[in-house]
C-alpha positions as semicolon CSV with decimal commas, in nm:
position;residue;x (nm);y (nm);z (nm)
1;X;-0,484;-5,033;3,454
2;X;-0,349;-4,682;3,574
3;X;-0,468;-4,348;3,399
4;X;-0,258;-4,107;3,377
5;X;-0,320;-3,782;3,322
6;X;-0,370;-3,597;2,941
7;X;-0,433;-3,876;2,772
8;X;-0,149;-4,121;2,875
9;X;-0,235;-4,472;2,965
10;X;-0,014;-4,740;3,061
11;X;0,027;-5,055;3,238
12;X;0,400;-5,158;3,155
13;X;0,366;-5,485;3,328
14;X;0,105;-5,620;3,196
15;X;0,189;-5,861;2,889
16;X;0,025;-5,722;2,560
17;X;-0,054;-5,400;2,684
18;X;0,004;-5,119;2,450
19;X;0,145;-4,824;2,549
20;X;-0,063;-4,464;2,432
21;X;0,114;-4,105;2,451
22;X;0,081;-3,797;2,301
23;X;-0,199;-3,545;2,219
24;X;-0,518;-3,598;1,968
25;X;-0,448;-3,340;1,783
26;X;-0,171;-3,339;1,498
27;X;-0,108;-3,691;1,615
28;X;0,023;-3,985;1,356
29;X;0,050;-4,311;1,447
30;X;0,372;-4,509;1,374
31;X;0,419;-4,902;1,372
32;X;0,397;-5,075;1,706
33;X;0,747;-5,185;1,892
34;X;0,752;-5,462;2,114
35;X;0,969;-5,425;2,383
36;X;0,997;-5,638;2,703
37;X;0,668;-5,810;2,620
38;X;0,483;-5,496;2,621
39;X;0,361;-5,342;2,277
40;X;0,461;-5,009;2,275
41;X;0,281;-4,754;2,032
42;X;0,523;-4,490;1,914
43;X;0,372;-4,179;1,776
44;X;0,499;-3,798;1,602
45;X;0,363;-3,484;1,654
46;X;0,345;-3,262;1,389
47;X;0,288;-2,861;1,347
48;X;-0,058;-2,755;1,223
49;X;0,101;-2,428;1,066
50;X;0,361;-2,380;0,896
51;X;0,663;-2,179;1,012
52;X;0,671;-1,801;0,861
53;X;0,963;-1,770;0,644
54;X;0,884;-1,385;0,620
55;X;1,190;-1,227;0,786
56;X;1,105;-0,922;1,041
57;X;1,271;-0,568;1,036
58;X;1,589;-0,596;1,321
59;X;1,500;-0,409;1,620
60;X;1,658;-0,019;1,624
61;X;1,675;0,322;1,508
62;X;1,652;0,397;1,139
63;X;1,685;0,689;0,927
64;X;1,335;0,724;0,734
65;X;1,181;0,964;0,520
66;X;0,791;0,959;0,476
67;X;0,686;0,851;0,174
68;X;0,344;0,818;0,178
69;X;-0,004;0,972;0,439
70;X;-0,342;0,788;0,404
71;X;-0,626;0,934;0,567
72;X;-0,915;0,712;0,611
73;X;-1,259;0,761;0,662
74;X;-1,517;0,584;0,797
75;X;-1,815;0,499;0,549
76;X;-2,064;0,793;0,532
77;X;-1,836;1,075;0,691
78;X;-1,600;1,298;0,552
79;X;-1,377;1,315;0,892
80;X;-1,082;1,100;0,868
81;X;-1,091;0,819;1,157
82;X;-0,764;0,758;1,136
83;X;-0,397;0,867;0,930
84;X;-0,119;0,609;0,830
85;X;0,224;0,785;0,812
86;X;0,470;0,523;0,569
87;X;0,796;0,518;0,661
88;X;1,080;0,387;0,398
89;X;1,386;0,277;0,654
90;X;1,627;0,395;0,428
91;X;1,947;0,170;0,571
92;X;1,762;-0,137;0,517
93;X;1,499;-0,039;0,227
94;X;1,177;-0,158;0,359
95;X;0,873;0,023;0,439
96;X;0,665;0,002;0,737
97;X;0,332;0,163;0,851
98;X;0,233;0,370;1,156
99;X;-0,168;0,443;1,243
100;X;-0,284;0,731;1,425
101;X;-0,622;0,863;1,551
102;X;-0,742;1,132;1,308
103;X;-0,702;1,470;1,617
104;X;-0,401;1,697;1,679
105;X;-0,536;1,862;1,990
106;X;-0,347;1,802;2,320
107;X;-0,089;1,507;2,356
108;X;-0,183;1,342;2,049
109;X;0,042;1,116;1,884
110;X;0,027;1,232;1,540
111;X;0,048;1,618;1,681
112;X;0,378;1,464;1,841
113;X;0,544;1,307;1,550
114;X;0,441;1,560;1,293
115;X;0,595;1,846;1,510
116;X;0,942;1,608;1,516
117;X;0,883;1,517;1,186
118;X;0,872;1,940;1,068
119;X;1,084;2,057;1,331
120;X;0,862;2,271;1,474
121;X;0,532;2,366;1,661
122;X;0,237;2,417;1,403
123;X;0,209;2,777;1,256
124;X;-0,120;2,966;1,372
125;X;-0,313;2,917;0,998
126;X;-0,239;2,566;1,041
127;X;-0,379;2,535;1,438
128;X;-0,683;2,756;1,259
129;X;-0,738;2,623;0,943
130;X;-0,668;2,291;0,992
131;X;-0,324;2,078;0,978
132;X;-0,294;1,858;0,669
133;X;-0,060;1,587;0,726
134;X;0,042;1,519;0,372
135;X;0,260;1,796;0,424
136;X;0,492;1,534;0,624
137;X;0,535;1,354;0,298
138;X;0,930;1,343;0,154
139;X;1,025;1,453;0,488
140;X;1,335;1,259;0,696
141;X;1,362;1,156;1,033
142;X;1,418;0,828;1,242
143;X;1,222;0,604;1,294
144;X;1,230;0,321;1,647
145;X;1,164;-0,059;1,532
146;X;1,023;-0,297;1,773
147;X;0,876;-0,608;1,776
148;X;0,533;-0,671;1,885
149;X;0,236;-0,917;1,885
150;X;-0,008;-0,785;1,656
151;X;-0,419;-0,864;1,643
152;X;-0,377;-1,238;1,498
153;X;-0,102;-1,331;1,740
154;X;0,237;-1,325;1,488
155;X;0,542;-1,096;1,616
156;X;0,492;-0,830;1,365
157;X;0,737;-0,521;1,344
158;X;0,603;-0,205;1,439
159;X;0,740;0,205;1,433
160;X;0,700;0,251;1,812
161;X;0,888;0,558;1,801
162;X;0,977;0,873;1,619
163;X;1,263;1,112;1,643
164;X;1,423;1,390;1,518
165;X;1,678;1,338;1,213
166;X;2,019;1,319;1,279
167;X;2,169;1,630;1,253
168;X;2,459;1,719;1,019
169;X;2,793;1,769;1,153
170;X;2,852;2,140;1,212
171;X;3,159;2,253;1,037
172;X;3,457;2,315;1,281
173;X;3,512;2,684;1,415
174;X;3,889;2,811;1,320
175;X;4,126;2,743;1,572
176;X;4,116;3,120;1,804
177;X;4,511;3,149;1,705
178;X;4,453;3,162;1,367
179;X;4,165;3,422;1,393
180;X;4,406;3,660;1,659
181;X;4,665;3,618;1,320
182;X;4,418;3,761;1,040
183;X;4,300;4,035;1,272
184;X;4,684;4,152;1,405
């Protein structure tokens, strides 16, 4: 008899010999077929999971407004570890979640996005006194989708990115003709 490798073992001329393939796991065995005079054993793999049917955010650029900042502690301090800006994606209505560590000195990431998010460096009380980042709540601005491979393994869509809003269209100037006419 030959061996084959992972699991497969075959003679197909012997007479009577069955004929093994697949995996051990998630394997069900199906009648045997006789083919040829060899006895072939057919067999179906099957999933172990089931398939998500939760549909992910499309990659992109939304328009977002903050609608919620949760600063969490960890047990026994009263310094925030971390914040978690929600965004609400307003062209598609869903909401999705951004961490940050708990600092806004240097190139932080929340010092980053909250000065997009205002539109504008942090005034001196705040630098001294301390920036609160609920102040970013009801606040608009767009938010970068992308899909990424969270902790347990599943594509999971994350805010990667956050930018300025889009600005409003600045009114047209008059046409210079018609501003020579009122003056002459």
């Amino acid at each position: 008899m030959t061996h084959f490798p992972l699991g497969l073992q075959s003679d197909p001329l012997a007479q009577g010999d069955q004929l093994y393939s697949g995996l051990a796991l998630g394997i069900v065995a199906l009648p045997s077929v006789k083919c040829s005079g060899v006895t072939i054993k057919t067999m179906k793999l099957h999933r172990t999971k089931k398939a998500s049917t939760a549909t992910l955010t499309p990659e992109g650029a939304y328009a977002a407004t903050v609608t919620m900042v949760t600063c969490k502690a960890k047990e026994g301090t009263a310094e925030p570890e971390t914040v978690e800006v929600q965004f609400t994606l307003n062209e598609v209505n869903q909401h999705i979640t951004r961490p940050y560590p708990a600092k806004i000195e240097g190139r932080s990431p929340l010092l980053r996005d909250a000065k997009v998010i205002l539109g504008r460096d942090l005034t001196r009380a705040e630098d001294e006194e301390g920036f609160d980042p609920v102040i970013l709540k009801d606040r608009t601005c767009r938010v970068v989708v992308a899909h990424r491979r969270g902790s347990n393994g599943k594509l999971q869509a994350q805010a990667t990115t956050v930018l300025a809003p889009v600005a409003a269209p600045v009114a047209a100037a008059p046409a210079v003709e018609a501003v020579a006419a009122v003056t002459a």
